[in-house]
TIMI-2910 file (N, C-alpha, C, CB; in pm, 1 decimal, decimal comma, always signed):
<rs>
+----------+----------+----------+----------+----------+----------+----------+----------+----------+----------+----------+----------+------+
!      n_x !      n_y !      n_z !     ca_x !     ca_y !     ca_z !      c_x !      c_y !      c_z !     cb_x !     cb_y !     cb_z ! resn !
+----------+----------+----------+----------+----------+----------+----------+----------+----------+----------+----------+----------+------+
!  -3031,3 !  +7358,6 !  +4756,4 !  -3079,5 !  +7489,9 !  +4726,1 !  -3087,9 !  +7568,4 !  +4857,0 !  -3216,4 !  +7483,7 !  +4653,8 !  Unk !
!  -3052,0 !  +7692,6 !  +4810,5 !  -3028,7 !  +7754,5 !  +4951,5 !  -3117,6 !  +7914,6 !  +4977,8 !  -2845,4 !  +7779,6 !  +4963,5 !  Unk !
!  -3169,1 !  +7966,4 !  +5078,8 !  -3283,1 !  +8056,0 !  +5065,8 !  -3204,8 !  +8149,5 !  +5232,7 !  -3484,3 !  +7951,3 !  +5071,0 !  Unk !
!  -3256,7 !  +8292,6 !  +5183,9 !  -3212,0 !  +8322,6 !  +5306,7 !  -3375,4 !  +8411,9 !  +5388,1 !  -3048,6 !  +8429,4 !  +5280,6 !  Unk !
!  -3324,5 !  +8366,5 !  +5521,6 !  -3455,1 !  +8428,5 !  +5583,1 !  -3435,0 !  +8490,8 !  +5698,0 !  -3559,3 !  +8335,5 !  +5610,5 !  Unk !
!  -3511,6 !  +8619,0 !  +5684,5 !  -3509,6 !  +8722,5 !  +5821,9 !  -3601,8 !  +8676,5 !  +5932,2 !  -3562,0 !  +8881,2 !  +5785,1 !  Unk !
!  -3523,3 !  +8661,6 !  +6074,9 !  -3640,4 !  +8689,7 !  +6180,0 !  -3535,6 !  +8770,8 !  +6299,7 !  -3733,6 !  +8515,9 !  +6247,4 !  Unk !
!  -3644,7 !  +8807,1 !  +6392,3 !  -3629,2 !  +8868,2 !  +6481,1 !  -3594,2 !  +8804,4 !  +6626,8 !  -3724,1 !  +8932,3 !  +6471,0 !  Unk !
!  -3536,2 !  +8659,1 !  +6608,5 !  -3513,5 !  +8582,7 !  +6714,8 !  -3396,9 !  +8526,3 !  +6678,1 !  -3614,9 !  +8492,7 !  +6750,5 !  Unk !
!  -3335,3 !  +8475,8 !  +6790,9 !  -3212,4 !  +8457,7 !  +6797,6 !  -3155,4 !  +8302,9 !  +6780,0 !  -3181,4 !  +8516,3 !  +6915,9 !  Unk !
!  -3121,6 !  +8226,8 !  +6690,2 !  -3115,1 !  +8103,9 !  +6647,0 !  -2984,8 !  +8032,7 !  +6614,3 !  -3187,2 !  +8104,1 !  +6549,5 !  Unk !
!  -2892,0 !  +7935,7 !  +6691,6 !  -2803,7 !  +7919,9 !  +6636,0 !  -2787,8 !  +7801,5 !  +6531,7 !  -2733,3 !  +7926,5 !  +6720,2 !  Unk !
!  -2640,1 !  +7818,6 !  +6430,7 !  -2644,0 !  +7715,7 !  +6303,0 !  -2674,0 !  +7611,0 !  +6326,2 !  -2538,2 !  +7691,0 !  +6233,4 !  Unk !
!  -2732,1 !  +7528,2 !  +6276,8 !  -2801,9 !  +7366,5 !  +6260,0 !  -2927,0 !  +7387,4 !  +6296,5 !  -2741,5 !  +7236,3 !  +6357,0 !  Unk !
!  -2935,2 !  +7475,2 !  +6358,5 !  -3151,9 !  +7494,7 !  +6437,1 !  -3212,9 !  +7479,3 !  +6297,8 !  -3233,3 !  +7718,1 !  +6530,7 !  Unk !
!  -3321,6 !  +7468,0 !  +6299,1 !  -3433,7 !  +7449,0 !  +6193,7 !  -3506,1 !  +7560,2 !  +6222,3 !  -3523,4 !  +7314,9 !  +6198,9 !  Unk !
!  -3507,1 !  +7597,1 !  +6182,2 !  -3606,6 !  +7739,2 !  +6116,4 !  -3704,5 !  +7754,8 !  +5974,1 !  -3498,4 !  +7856,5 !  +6084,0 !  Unk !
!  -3844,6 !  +7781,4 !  +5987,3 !  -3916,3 !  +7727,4 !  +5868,1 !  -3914,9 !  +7577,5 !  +5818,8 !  -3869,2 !  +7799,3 !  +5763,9 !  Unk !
!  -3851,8 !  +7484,2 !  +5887,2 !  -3869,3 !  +7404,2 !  +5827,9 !  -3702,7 !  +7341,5 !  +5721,9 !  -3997,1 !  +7461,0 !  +5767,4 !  Unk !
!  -3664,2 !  +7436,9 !  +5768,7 !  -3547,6 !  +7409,4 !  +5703,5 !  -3392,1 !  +7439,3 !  +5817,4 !  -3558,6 !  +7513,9 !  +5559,7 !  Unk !
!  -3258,8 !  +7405,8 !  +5751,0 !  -3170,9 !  +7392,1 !  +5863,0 !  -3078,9 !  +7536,8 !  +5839,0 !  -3078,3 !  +7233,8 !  +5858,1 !  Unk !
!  -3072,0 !  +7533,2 !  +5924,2 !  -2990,4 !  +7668,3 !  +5908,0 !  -2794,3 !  +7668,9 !  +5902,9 !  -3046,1 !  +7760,9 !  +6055,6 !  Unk !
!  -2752,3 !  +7729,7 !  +5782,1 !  -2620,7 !  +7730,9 !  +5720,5 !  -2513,7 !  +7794,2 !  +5800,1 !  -2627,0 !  +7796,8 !  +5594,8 !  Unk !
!  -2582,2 !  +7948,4 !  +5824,2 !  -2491,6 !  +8046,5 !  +5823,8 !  -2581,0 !  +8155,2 !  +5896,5 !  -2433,6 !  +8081,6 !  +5675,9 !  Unk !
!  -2509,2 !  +8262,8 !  +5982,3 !  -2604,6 !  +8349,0 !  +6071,5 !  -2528,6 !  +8460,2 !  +6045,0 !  -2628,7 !  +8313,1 !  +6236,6 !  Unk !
!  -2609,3 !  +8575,8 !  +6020,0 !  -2561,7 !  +8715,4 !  +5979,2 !  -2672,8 !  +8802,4 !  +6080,1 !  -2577,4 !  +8749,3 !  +5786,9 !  Unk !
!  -2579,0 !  +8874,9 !  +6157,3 !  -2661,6 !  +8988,8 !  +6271,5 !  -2655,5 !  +9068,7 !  +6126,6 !  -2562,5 !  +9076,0 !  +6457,4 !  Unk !
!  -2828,7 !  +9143,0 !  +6141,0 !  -2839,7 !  +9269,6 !  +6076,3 !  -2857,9 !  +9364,4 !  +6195,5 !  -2959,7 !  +9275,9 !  +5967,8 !  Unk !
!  -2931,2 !  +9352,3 !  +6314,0 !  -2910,6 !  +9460,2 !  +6406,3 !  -2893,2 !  +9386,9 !  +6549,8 !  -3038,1 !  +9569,1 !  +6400,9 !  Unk !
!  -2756,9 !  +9448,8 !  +6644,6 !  -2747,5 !  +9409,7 !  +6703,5 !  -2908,6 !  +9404,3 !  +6825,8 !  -2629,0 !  +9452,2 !  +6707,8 !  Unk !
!  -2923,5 !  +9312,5 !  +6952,9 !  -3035,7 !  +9342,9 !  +6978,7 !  -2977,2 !  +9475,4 !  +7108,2 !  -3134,1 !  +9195,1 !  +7020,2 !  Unk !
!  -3069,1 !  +9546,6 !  +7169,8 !  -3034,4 !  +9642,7 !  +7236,5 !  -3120,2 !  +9622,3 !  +7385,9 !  -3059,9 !  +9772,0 !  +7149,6 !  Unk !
!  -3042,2 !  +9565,9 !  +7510,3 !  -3114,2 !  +9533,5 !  +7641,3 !  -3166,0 !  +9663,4 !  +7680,8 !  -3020,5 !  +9467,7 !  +7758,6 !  Unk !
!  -3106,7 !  +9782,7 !  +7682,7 !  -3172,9 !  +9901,0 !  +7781,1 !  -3303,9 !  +9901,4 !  +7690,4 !  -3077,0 ! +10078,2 !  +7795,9 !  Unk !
!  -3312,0 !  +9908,8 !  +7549,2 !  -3420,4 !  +9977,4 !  +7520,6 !  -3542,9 !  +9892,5 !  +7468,4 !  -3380,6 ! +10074,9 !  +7430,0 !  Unk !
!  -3530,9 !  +9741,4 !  +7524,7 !  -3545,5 !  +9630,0 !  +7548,9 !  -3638,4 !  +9617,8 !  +7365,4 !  -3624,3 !  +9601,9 !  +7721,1 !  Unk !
!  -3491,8 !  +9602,1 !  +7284,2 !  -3515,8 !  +9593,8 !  +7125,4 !  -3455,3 !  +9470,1 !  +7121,4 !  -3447,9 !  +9712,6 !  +7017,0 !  Unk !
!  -3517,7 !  +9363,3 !  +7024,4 !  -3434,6 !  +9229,0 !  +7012,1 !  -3386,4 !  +9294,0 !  +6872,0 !  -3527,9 !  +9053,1 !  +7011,6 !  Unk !
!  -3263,6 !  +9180,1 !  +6826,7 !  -3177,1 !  +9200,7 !  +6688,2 !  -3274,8 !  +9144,1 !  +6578,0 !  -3016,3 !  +9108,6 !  +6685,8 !  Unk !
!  -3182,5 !  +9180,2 !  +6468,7 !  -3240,5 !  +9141,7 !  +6360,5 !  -3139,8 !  +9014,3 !  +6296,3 !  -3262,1 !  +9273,9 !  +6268,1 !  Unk !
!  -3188,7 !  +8915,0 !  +6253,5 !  -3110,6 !  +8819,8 !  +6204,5 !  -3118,3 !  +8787,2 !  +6068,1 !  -3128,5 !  +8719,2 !  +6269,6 !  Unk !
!  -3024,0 !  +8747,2 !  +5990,2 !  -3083,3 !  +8689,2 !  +5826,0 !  -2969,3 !  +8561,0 !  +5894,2 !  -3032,9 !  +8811,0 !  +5613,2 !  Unk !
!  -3094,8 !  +8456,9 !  +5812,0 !  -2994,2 !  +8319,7 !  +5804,6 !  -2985,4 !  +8282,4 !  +5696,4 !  -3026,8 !  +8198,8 !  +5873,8 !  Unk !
!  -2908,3 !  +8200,1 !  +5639,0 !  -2947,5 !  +8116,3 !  +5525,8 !  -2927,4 !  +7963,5 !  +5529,9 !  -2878,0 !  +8163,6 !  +5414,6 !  Unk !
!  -3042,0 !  +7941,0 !  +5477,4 !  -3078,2 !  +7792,0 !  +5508,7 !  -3086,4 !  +7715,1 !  +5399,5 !  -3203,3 !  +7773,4 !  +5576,4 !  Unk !
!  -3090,8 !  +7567,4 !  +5421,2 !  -3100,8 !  +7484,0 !  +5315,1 !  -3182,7 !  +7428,4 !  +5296,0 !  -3037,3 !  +7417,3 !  +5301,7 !  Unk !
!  -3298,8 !  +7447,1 !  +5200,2 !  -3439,4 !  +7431,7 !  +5146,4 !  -3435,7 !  +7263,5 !  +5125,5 !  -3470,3 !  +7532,2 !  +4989,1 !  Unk !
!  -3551,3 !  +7175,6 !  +5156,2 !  -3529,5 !  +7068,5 !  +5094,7 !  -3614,9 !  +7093,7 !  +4938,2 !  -3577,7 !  +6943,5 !  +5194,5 !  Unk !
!  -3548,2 !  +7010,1 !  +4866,1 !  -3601,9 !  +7015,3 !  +4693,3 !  -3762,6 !  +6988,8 !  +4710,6 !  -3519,4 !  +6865,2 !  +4572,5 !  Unk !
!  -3769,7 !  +7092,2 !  +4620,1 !  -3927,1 !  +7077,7 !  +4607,0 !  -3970,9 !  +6920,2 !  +4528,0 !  -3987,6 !  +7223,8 !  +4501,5 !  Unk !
!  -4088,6 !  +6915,2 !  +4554,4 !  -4169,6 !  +6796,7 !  +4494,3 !  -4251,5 !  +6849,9 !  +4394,5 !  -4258,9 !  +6719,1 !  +4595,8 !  Unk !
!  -4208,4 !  +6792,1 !  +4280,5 !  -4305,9 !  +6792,0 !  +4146,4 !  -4427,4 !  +6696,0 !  +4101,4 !  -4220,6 !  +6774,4 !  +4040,0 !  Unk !
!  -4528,7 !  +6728,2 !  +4166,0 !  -4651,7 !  +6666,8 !  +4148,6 !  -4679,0 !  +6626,9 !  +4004,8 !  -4754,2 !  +6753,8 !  +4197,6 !  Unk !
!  -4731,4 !  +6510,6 !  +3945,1 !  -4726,0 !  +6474,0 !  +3818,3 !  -4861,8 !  +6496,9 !  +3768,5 !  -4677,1 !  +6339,1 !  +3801,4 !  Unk !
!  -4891,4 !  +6534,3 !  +3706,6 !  -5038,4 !  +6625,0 !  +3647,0 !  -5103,8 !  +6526,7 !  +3712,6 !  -5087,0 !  +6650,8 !  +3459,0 !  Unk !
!  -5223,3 !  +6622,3 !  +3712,1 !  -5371,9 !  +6527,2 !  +3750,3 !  -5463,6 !  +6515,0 !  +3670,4 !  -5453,6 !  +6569,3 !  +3855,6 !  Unk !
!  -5583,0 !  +6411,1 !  +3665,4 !  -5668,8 !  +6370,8 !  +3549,4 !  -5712,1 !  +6500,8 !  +3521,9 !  -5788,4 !  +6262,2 !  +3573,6 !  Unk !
!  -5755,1 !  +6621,9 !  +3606,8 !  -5828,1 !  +6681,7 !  +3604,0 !  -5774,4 !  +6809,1 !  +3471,3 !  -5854,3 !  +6704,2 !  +3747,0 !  Unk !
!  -5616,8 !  +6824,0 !  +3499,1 !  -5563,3 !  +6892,0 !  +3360,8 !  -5532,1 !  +6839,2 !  +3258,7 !  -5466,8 !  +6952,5 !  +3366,4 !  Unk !
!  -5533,2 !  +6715,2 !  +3271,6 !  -5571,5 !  +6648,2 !  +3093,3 !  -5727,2 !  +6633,7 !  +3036,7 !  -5516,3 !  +6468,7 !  +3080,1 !  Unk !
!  -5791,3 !  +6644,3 !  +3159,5 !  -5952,2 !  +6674,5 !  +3076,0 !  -5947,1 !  +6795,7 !  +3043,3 !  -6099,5 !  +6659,3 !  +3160,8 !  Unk !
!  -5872,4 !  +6865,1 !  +3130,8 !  -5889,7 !  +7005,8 !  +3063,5 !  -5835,2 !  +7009,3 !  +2924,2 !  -5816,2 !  +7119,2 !  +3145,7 !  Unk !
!  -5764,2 !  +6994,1 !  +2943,0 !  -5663,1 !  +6992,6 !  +2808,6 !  -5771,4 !  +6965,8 !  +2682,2 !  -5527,3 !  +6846,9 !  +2817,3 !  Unk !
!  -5790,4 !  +6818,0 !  +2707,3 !  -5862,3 !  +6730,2 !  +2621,8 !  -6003,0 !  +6862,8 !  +2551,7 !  -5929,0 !  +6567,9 !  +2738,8 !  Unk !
!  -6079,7 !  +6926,1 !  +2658,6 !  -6181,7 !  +6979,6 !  +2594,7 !  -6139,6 !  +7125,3 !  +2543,5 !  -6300,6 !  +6977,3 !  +2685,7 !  Unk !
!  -6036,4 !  +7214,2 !  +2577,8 !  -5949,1 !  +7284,9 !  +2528,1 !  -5911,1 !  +7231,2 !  +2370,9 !  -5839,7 !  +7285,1 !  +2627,7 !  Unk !
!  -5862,3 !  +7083,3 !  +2355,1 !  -5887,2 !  +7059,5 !  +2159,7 !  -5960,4 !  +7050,5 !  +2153,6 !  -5852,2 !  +6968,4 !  +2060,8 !  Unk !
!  -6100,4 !  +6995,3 !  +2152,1 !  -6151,0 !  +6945,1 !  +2123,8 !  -6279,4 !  +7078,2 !  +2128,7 !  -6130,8 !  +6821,9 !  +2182,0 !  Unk !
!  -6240,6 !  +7232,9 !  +2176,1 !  -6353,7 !  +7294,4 !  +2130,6 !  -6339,3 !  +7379,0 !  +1994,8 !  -6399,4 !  +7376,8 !  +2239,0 !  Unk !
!  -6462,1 !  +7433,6 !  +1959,6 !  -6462,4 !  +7456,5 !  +1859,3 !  -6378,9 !  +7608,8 !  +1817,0 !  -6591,1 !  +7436,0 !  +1836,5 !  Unk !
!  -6343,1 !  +7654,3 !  +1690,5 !  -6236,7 !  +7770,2 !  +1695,3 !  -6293,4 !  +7878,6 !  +1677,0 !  -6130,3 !  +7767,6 !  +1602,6 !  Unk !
!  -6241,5 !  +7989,8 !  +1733,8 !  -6307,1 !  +8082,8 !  +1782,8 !  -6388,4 !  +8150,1 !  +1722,8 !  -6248,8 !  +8145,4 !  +1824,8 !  Unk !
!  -6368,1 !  +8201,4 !  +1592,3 !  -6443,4 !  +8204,7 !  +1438,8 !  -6606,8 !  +8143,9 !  +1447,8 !  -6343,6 !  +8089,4 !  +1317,0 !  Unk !
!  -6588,3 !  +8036,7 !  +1498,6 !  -6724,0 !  +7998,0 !  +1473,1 !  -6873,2 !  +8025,1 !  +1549,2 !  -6707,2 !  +7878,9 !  +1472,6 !  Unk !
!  -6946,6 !  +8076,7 !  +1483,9 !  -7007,5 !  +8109,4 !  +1588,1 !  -7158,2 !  +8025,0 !  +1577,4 !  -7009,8 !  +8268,8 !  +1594,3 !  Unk !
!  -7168,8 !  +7892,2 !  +1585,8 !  -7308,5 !  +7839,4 !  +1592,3 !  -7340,0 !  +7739,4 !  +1730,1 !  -7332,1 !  +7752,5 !  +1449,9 !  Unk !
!  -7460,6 !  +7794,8 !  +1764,4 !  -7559,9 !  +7740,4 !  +1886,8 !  -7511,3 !  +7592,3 !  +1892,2 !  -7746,6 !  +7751,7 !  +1852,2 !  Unk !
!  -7502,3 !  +7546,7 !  +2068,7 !  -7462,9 !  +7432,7 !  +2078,5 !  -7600,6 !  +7413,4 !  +2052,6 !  -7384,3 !  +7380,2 !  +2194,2 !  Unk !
!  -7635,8 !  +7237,2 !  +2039,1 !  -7763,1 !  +7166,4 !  +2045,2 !  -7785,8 !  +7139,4 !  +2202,8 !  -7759,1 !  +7024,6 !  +1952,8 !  Unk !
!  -7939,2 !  +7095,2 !  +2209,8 !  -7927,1 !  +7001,6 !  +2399,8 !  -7815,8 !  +6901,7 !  +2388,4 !  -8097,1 !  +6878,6 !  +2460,3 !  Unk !
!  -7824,7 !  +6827,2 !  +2282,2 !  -7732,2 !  +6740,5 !  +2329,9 !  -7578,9 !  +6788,2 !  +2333,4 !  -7747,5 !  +6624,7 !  +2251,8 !  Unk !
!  -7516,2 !  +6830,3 !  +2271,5 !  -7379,4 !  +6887,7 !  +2250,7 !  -7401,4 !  +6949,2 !  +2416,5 !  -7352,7 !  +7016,6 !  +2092,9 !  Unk !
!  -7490,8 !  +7022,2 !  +2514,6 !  -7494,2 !  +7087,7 !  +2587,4 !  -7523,2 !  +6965,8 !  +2719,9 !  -7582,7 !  +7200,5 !  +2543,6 !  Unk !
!  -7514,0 !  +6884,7 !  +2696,2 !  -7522,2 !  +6734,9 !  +2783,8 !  -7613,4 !  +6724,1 !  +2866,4 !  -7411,1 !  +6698,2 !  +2868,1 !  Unk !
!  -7706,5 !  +6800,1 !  +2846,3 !  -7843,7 !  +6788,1 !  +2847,1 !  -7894,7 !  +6890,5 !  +2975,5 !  -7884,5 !  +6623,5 !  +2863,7 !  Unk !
!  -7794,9 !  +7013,8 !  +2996,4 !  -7847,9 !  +7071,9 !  +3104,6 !  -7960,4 !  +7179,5 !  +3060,1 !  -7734,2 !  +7131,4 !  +3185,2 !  Unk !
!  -8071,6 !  +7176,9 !  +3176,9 !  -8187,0 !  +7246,6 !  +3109,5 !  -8181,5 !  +7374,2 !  +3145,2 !  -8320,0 !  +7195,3 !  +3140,1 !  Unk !
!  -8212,5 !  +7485,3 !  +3070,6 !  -8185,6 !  +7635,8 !  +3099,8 !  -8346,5 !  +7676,1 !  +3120,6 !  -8094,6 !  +7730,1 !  +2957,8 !  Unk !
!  -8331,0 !  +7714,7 !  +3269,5 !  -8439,1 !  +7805,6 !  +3315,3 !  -8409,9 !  +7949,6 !  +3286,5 !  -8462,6 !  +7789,8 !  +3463,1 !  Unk !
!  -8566,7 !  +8015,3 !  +3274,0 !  -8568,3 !  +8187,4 !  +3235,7 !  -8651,1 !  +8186,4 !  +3390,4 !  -8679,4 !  +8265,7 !  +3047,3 !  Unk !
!  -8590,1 !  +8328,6 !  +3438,0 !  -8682,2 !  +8377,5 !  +3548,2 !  -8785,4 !  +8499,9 !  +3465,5 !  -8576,6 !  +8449,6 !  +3691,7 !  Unk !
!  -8862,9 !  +8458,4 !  +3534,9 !  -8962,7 !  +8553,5 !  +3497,4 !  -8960,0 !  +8744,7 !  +3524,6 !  -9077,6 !  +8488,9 !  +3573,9 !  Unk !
!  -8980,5 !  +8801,5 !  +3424,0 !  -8951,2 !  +8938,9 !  +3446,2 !  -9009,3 !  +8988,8 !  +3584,5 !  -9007,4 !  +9021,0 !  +3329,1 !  Unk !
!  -9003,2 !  +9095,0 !  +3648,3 !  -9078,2 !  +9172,4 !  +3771,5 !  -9159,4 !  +9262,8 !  +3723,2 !  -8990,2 !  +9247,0 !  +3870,4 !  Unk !
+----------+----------+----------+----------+----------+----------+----------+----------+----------+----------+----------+----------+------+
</rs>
């Protein structure tokens, strides 16, 4: 897979740039010594393949309580226990 990327420094083919190797070099502006301007470069490089991380427990619990809640229609008060027993404080008015 191949990606192209602009910088402002001067790099020749095989250098690594980002992390990746570089293909092919295209001047977009030459650089200019009197008016001491560097060029503009696009390269294009060859990305290594991304890595596909394989779910984690944490989005199949999600998942899991995503079925397992109730549908939207319904509208009745959990119990303490259904609420796993967390206790709800009131602050007191001012």
């Amino acid at each position: 897979m191949t990606k192209t990327v602009r910088s402002r420094f001067n790099h020749d083919v095989g250098e690594i740039v980002e992390g990746c190797k570089i293909l092919e070099k295209n001047i977009v502006a030459e650089p200019d010594l009197i008016e001491r301007r560097r060029g503009i470069y696009d390269y294009l490089v060859e990305t290594p393949p991304a890595i596909v991380k394989p779910r984690g427990s944490r989005e199949i619990v999600q998942r899991a309580s995503r079925e397992m809640a109730p549908a939207r229609d319904s509208f009745t008060r959990a119990t303490p226990d259904e609420m796993g027993g967390r206790l709800i404080r009131r602050l007191p008015s001012r």
